[in-house]
C-alpha angles and dihedrals in degrees: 000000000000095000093042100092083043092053085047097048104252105118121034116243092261097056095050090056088052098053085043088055101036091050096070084044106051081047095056091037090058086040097050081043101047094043094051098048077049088060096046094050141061101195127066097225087038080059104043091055096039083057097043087052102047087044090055102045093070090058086053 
């Protein structure tokens, strides 16, 4: 499904490589993220927003 707008024409062949290597990253990235605001916190919604709130201060 990934290589689907690539086979069509859509994307060129380096930005496909790119979205294919940023994807695991940006995984590992949200799980690193979410486990240790599960370790900071006590609380399941203290920890929801603690992570929320670290994933989105790199984007800022």
């Amino acid at each position: 499904m990934l290589a689907l707008p690539f086979r069509i024409g859509g994307v060129s062949f380096e930005v496909f490589l790119a979205t294919i290597c940023a994807l695991p990253a940006l995984m590992l990235f949200a799980l690193a993220v979410s486990l240790l605001a599960s370790v900071l916190t006590q609380d399941n919604g203290t920890a929801t927003v603690l992570a929320t709130v670290m994933g989105a201060v790199p984007c800022v």
